[in-house]
N, C-alpha and C positions, 0 to 999 in steps of 0.2 A: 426867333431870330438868333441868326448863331453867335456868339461874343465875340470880338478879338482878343486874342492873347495878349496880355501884356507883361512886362517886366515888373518885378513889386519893387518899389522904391527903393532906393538907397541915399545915405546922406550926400554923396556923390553924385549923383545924377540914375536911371536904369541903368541896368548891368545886362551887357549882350555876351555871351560867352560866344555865340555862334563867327560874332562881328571880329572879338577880341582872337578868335583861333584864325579867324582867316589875318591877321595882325602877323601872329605867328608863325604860321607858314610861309609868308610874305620873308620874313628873316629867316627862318631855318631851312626853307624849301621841303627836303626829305625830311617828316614826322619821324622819328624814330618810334618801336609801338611798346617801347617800356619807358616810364619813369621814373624819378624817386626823387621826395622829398627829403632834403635833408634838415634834421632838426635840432635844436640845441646841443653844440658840441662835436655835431657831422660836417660841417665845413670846412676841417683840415681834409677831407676829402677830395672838396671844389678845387684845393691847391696842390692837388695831385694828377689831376686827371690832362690828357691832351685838349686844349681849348679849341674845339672849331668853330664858335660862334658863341656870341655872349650879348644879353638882350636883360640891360635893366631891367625889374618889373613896371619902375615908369614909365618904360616906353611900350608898356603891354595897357588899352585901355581895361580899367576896371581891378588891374591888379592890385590887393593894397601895400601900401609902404610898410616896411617894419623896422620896428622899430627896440628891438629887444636883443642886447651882446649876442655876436654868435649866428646872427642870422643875416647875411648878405643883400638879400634881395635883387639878388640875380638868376637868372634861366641859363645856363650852359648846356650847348651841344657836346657828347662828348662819343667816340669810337672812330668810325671811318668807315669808308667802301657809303654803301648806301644805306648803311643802318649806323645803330648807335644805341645812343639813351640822354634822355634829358633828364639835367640832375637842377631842381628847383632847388633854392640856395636860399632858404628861410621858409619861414611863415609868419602869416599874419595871428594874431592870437584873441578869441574872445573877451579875455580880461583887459584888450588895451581898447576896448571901446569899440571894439569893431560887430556889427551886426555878423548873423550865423552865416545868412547870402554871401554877405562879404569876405570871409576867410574861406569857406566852401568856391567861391567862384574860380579861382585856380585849378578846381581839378573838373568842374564843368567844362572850361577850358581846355585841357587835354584830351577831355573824351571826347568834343569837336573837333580837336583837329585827328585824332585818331588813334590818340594812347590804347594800348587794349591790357598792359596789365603795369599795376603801378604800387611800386613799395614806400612803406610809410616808415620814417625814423624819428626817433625821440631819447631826450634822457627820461628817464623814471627815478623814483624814488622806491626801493625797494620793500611793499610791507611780508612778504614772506621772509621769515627768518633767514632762511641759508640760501637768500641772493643778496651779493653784497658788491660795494664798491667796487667797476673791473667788470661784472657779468654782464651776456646780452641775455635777453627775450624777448622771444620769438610771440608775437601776439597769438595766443590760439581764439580767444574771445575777446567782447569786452563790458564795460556795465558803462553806460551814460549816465555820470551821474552831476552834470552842467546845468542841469534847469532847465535846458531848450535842445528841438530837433530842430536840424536843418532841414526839414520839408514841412516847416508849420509853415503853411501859408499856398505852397505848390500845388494844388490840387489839378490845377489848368492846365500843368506841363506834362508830357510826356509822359508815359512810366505812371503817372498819381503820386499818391503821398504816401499809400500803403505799400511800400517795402519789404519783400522779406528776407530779415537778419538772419536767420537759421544759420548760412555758412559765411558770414561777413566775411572771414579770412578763409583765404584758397586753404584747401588742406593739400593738395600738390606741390603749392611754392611754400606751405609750409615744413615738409616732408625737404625741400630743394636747401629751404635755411636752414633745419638741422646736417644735412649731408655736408652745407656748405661751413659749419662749424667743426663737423667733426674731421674734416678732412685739413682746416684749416688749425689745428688743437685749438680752438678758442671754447669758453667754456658760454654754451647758452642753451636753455633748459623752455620748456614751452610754459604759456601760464597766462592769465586773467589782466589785462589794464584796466584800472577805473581811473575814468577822465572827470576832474572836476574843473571847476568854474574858474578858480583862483583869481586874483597871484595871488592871494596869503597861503602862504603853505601851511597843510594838514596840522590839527591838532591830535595828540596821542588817543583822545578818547574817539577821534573822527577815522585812525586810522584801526585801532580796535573792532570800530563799527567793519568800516571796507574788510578787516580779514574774516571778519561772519560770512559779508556778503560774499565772500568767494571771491575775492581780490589778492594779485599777486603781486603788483606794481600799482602805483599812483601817479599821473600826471596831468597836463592843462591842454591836451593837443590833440589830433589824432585821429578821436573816435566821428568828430564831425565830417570831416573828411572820407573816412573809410564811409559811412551811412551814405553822400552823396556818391562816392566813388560809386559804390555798388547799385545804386536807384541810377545810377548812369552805363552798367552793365560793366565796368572796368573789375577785373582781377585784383583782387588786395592781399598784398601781405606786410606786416608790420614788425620791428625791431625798433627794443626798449633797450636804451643803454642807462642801468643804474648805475646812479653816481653817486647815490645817500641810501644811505637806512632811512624809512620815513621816523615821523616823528614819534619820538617814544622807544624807540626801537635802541637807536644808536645815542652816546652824550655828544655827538657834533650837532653845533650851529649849523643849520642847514641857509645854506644862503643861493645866488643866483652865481654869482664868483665863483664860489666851490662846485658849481656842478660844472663848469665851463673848464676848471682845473683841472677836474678829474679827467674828462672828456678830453682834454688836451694828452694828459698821463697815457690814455690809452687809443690815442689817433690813429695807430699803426692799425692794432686790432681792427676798427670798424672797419676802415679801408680794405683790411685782407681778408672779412667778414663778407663786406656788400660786393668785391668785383669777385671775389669764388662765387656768389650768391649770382649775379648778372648772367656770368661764365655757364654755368650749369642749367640755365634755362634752355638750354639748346639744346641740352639733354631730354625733355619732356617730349614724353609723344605728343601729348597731347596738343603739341605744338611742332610736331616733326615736319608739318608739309608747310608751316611759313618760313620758307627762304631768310625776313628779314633777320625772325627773331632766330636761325640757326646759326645765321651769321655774326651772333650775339658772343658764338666761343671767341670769337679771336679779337674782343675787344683790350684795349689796350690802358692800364688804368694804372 
């Protein structure tokens, strides 16, 4: 006898991403087929861009509230004509309590209603020596190193549980981030994220460990996202804005203040960063015969 599918619990209630995108399009009408998450210290961005529609995530079922400086918790439409990009204005974060379903259900969501390629932003804490306060990177890989995947439990859905990471991050949109820095002089260098569990930020003998592992940044965000992103067939590409030396590294207090500081210090950069980045996707063959995303050069940011 065949099973029905069902949702795995949430402390919320199931989570329908299928239900929550038709929510979405209900508001936005035209999906645009890029997104980007913005992350600690990317939302002087949000207050740059032209608003054509704006969609608390309360009013999105299933989305979660957040609750961390720096992160909005809003959905903006932004471009014109019949394309654009939707720029998600926070996240939710495993250390505030939130199940892996739960802060992954936003980009399940996208890929219902139609997202096809979706960039990821974060601050980082820098453990390679010569990235420092000020630089981006470009995610080229990454190490989960949080304790938990977001497809424990999925075997019923779609797709399965067995994933494969081999190329998590596009290497075409990563090839498009470096053009889009060097064209823009911003200084960002390709390299390794390890995402841990936190909040307590790294201790020096923990970040010691991560530059064995082959770790070039450290943060709390990201990697979950990207794994579902990609078990959902979406395009990923990821930007770490370090705002510390991790710990041991540098004699600054690393705090949550300070990285929001920094990130404010260099608001121009990521903005002249992510819409050269947006701009030049139109440039890909690889994408030469969709219409939306060519119409992507003359967005407006």
């Amino acid at each position: 006898m065949k099973r029905e599918l069902k949702s795995r619990p949430d402390r919320r209630g199931p989570l329908h991403p299928e239900r929550t995108a038709q929510v979405l399009i209900g508001k936005i009408k035209a999906i645009p087929p890029v997104a980007v998450v913005l992350g600690s210290g990317f939302d002087e961005l949000a207050n740059r861009v032209v608003r054509e529609a704006i969609i608390p995530y309360a009013e999105l079922p299933g989305f979660p509230s957040t609750t961390v400086d720096g992160h909005q918790g809003i959905v903006i439409r932004t471009g014109f004509n019949q394309t654009g990009v939707l720029l998600l204005c926070g996240r939710a974060h495993y250390y505030e309590g939130h199940s892996m379903e739960t802060i992954t259900f936003p980009i399940r969501v996208l890929a219902a209603a139609g997202v096809k390629i979706l960039l990821l932003t974060n601050a980082a804490g820098g453990i390679l020596r010569t990235l420092r306060p000020g630089d981006f990177m470009a995610i080229q890989d990454h190490i989960n190193f949080m304790g938990a995947n977001p497809l424990r439990g999925t075997a019923e859905e779609p797709g399965g549980q067995f994933v494969d990471l081999t190329q998590t991050y596009d290497t075409e949109l990563l090839n498009v981030l470096a053009n889009s820095a060097r064209e823009e002089k911003i200084k960002c260098r390709k390299g390794v994220y390890i995402a841990v569990s936190g909040p307590s930020y790294e201790t020096p003998a923990e970040i010691r460990a991560f530059r064995r592992l082959g770790a070039d940044a450290v943060g709390m965000s990201t990697v979950p996202e990207a794994i579902v992103a990609r078990r959902c067939g979406l395009r990923v590409a990821g930007i770490s804005f370090i705002t510390n030396q991790a710990a041991g590294i540098g004699s600054q207090v690393i705090s949550h203040g300070e990285v929001l500081r920094e990130a404010r210090i260099h608001s121009d950069n990521m903005a002249r960063l992510i819409t050269s980045f947006l701009r030049q996707l139109s440039s890909l063959p690889s994408l030469a015969t969709a219409e939306a995303v060519r119409e992507l050069a003359a967005i407006k940011i």
